[in-house]
DODOMAR-375928 format. One line per 3 residues: number of its first residue (from 1); for each residue x, y, z of C-alpha. Coordinates in nm, 3 decimals. Each point is the difference from the previous one (the first is absolute). Layout:
// residues N
NUM> X/Y/Z | ...;
END
This chain:
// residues 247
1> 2.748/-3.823/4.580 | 0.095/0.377/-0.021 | 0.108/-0.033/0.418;
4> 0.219/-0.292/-0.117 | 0.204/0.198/-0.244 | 0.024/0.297/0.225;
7> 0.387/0.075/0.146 | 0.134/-0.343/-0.196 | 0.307/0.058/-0.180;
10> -0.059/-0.090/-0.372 | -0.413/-0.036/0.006 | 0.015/0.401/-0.094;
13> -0.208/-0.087/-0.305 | -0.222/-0.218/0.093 | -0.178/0.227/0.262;
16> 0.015/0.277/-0.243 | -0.211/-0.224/-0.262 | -0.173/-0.112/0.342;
19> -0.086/0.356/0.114 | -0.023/0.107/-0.330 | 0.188/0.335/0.094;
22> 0.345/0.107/-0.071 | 0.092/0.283/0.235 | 0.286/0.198/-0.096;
25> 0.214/0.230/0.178 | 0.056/0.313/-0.174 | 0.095/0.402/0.025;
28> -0.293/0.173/-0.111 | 0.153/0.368/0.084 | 0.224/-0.006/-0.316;
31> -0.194/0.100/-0.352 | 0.044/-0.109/-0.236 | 0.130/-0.320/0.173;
34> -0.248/-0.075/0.231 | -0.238/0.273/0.149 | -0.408/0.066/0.078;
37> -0.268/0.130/-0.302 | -0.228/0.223/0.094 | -0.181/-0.238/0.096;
40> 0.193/-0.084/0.253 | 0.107/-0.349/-0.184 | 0.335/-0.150/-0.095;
43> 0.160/0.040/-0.324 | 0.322/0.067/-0.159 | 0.246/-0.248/-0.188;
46> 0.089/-0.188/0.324 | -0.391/-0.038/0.046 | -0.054/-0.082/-0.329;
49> 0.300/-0.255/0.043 | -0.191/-0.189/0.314 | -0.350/0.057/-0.166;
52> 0.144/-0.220/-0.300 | 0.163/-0.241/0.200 | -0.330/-0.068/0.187;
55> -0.192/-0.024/-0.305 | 0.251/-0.282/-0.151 | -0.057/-0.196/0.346;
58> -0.342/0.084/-0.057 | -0.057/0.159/0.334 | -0.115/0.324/0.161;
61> 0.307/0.249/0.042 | 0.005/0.150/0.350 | 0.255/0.290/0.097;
64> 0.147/0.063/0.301 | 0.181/0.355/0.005 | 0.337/0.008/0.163;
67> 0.345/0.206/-0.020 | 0.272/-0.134/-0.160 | 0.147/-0.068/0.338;
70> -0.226/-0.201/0.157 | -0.109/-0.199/-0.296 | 0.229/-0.307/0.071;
73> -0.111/-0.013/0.340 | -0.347/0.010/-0.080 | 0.060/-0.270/-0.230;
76> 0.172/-0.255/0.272 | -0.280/0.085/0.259 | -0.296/-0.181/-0.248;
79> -0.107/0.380/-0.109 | 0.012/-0.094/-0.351 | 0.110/-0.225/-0.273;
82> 0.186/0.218/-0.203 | 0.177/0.330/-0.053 | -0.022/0.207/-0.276;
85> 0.335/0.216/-0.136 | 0.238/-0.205/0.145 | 0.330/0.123/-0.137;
88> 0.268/-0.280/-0.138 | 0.294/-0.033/0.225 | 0.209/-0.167/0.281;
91> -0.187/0.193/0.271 | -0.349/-0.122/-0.136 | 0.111/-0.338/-0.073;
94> 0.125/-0.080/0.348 | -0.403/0.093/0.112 | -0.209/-0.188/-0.249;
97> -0.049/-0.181/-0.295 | 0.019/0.178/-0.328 | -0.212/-0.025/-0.308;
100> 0.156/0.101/-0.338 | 0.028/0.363/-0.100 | -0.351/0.117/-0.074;
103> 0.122/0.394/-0.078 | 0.273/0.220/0.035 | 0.023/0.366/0.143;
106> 0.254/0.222/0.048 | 0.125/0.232/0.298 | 0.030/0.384/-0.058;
109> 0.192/0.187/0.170 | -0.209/0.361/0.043 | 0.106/0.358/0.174;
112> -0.200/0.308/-0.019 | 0.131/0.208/-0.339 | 0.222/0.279/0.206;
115> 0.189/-0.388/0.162 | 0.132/-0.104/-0.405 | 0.159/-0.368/0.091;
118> 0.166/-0.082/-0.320 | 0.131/-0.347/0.087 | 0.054/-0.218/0.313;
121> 0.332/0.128/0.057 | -0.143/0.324/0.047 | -0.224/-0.119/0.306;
124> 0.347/-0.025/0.251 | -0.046/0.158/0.282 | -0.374/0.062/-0.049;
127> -0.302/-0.123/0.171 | -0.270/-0.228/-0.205 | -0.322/-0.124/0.146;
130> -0.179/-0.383/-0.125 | -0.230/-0.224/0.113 | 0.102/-0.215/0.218;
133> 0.008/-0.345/-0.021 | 0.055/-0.300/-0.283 | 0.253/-0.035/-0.213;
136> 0.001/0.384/-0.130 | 0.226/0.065/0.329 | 0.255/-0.176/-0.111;
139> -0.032/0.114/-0.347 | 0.013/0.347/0.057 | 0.303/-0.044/0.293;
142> 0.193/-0.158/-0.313 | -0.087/0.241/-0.252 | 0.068/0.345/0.198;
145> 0.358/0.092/0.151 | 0.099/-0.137/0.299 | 0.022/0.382/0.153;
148> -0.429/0.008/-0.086 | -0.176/0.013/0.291 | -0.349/-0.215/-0.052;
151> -0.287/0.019/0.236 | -0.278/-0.224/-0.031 | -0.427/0.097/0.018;
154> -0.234/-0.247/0.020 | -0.230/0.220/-0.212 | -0.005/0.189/-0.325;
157> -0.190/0.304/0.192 | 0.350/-0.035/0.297 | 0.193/0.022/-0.322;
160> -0.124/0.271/-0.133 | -0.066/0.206/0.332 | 0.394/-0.076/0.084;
163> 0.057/0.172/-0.336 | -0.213/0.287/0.020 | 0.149/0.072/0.366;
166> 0.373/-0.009/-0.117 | 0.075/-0.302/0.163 | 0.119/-0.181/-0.292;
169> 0.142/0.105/-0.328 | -0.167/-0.224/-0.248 | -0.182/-0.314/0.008;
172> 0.010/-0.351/-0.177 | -0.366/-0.124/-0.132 | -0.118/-0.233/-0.229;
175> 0.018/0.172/-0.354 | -0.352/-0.036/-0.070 | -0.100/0.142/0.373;
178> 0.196/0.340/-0.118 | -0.280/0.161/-0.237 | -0.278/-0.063/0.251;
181> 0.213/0.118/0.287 | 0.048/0.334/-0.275 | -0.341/0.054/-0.072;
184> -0.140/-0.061/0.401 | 0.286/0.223/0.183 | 0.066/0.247/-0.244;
187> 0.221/0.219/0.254 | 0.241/-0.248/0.031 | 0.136/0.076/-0.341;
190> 0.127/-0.339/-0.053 | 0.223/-0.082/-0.351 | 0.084/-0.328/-0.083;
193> 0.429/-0.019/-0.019 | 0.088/-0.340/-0.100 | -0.097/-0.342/0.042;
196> 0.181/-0.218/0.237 | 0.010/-0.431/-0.082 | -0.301/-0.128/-0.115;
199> -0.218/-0.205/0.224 | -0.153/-0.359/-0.133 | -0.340/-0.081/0.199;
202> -0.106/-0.301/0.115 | -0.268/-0.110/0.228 | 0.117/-0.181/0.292;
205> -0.173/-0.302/0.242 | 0.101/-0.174/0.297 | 0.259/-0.260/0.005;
208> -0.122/-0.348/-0.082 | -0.286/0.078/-0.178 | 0.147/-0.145/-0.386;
211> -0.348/-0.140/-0.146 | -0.083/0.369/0.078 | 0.318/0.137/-0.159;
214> -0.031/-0.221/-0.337 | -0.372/0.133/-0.003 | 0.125/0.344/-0.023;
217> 0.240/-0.036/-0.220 | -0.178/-0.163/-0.244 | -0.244/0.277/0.011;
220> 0.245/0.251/-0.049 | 0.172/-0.191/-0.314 | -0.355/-0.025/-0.160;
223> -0.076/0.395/0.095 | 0.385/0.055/-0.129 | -0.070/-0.220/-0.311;
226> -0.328/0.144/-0.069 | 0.088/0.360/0.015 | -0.219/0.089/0.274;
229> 0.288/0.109/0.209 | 0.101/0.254/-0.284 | -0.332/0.104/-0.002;
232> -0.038/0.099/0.382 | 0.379/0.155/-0.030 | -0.102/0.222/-0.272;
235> -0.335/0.051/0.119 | 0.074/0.068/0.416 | 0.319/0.152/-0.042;
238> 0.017/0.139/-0.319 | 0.361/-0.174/-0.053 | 0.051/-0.316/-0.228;
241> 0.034/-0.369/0.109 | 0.391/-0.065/-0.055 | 0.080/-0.421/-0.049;
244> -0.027/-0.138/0.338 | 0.246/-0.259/0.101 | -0.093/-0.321/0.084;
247> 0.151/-0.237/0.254;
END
């Protein structure tokens, strides 16, 4: 029966209650996001996002590490079911389904102290590094002057190597990556300047699959409802849970 659901458009849940697995795409190069323990296992709030979300379908979570770039890809070539840290926008939408808001994180802008960035405004002219890839792209092209000149890394260690060589002025990271980036490559000297527009997550699934979707979602609402989401936002990222919107 698990053969029969494979590659069929809308049958997304029944082979994952079939299989009993749930394999999820996710970055696991970004702490506290999504990253490797020391025992070499996943964790992080995006983890701890799929882990949950397994456990409500009551099925074993399996993840499959990707960059950002490739994880829609990966997704449309049967890789997995569903991707983690999927931010809300046009970009996204036009690639996958979307389940509600399940967290929200914010982009900092960072630049090593003697490099003080007061505003966007003052990035004209300037070169800024991010990862490439998703909706953050788009976000950060909007946010910055149109005289910023952006170059995308696939990885947090290009990033930061880009940085450290002079290549690039500042960079754009997840807020909560910033303190672990801090503490791990001290000689970068990285302060956080500003935020740029907050980013609501989502997780996101092939087209077609809607008993999947409503799944999810009702999932999330309970984990929403029940505080549990607070809890891993507070606990994960050390930020708190603001209301997520629901649609």
């Amino acid at each position: 029966m698990a053969s029969a659901h494979a590659g069929n458009h809308g049958e997304a849940l029944g082979r994952i209650l079939d299989q009993r697995r749930l394999r999820i795409i996710a970055r696991l190069d970004m702490p506290p996001l999504g990253y490797r323990d020391d025992r070499a296992e996943p964790a992080g709030f995006d983890v701890a996002i799929g882990r949950m979300l397994a456990e409500g379908l009551g099925v074993e979570p399996v993840f499959v590490e990707t960059l950002t770039a490739d994880a829609f890809t990966r997704m449309s070539q049967g890789e997995g079911d569903i991707i983690c840290h999927v931010p809300l926008g046009v970009r996204a939408a036009r690639q996958a389904l979307l389940t509600a808001p399940c967290g929200r994180v914010y982009l900092s802008l960072a630049s090593p102290g003697w490099l003080p960035f007061r505003r966007p405004s003052t990035l004209d002219g300037h070169a800024v590094g991010l990862l490439a890839g998703g909706e953050s792209e788009a976000m950060v092209s909007e946010a910055l002057p149109s005289g910023s000149r952006l170059y995308g890394f696939a990885t947090l260690s290009g990033l930061s190597a880009a940085l450290l060589a002079g290549r690039i002025e500042a960079m754009v990271v997840p807020r909560p990556a910033l303190a672990p980036l801090q503490r791990g490559i001290p000689q970068l000297d990285l302060t956080h300047r500003f935020d740029l527009a907050p980013r609501w997550i989502s997780i996101g699934l092939p087209f077609g699959e809607h008993d999947l979707l409503r799944a999810l979602n009702s999932l999330i609402f309970l984990a929403r409802t029940q505080g549990r989401l607070a809890a891993l936002s507070e606990a994960l990222l050390g930020l708190p849970q603001p209301e997520l919107p629901s649609f």
